[in-house]
N, C-alpha and C positions, 0 to 999 in steps of 0.2 A: 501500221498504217497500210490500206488497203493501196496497191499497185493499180493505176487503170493500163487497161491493153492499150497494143498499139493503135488499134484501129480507135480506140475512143481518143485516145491524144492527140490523136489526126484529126477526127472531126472537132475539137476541140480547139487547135490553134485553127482553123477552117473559117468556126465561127467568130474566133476574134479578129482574124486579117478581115471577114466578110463585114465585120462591123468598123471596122476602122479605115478601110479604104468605103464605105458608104459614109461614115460622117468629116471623112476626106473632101471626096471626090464624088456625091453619089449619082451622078447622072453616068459617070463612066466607071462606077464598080462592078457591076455584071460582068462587064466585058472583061476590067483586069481580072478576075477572078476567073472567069474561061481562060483566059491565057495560061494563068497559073496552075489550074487547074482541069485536063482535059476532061471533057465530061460534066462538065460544072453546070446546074440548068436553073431558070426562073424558080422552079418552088423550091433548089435548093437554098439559093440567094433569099428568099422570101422564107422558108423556114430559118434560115440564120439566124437572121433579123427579128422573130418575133420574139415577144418582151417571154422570159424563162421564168420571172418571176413573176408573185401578186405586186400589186402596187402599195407601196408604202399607207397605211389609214391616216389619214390625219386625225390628230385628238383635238375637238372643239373645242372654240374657247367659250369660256361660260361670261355670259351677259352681263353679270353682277361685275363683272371687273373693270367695270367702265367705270360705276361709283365710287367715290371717295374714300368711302369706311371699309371699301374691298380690302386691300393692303395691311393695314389695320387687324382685320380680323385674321387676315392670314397668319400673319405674325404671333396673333395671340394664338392662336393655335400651333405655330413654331415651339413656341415656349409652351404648351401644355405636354408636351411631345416630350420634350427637354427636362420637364422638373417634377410631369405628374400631377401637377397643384391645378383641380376643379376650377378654381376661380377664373382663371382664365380660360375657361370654357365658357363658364359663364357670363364673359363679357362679352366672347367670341359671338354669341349668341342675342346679346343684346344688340348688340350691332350688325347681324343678320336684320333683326326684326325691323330695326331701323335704315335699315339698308337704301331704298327708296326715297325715303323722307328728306326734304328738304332739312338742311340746319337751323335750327332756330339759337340763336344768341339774343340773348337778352342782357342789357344794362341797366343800373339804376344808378342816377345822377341828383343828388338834391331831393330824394325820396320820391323822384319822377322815375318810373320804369318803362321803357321801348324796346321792343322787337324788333329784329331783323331777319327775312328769312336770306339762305343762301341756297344753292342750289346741291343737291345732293351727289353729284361729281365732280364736286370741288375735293380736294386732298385733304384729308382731316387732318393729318398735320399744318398744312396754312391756315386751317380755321380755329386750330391751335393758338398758334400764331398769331395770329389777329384776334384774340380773343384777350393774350396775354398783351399785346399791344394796347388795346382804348380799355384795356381796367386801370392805367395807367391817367388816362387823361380825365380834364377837369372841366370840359363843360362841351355842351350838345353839337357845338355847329366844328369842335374839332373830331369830335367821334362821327357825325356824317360823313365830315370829309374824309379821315381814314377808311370808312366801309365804301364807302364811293370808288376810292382810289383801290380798293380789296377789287371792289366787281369788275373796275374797268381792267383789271388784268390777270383776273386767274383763271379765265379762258384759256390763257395762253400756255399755261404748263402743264 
């Protein structure tokens, strides 16, 4: 392990009392620092103080993750990762494509068929959900009322 000199050590505990009596006290750090320090001047306080590193990058977050099927598709590619097995690439992919698109659920009741769209950052699992909920039920104005009561809250999670 490489030794630093004395003089680097020095200027080193220099730079941390210089930063911590400034996020102390920093209207009156220059001065304790003169004190402590005879000889101690503005650009060196002000060299202390400037940032020694680059600034952290943030990694953007990508748009798609706001939609429903985002999750979804992440997962399946969790598991391509994991087993190897194409196919769940290729759902991965299917739900890219659809990624955008409004849900469409469809029911048929008494050989009557109805659409429903939902909006495409809904959770694909709740439309899951509610998908396997009114295949269950037995006539039109209870399946309204379920998808009604679907829209009027999944806004909210």
């Amino acid at each position: 392990m490489a030794q630093f000199s004395e003089e680097r050590l020095f200027k080193i505990r220099r730079l941390r009392k210089a930063r911590r009596l400034h996020k102390k006290e920093p209207l009156f750090a220059l001065q304790l620092m003169q004190e402590i320090y005879p000889g101690y001047t503005q650009e060196d306080f002000t060299d202390d103080l400037r940032p020694r590193t680059a600034p952290k990058k943030k990694k953007g977050k990508t748009l798609m993750a706001r939609y429903g099927r985002y999750s979804r598709m992440q997962s399946l590619l969790i598991e391509f990762r994991l087993t190897g097995e194409w196919w769940y690439v290729y759902q991965a992919s299917r739900l890219k494509e659809r990624m955008t698109q409004p849900y469409r659920v469809q029911m048929t009741l008494a050989g009557a068929q109805r659409e429903y769209p939902l909006p495409a950052q809904t959770p694909i699992a709740l439309v899951e959900k509610l998908v396997t909920k009114i295949a269950v039920l037995q006539s039109w104005p209870e399946v309204e009322a379920a998808i009604s009561a679907f829209n009027q809250y999944t806004h909210i999670s």
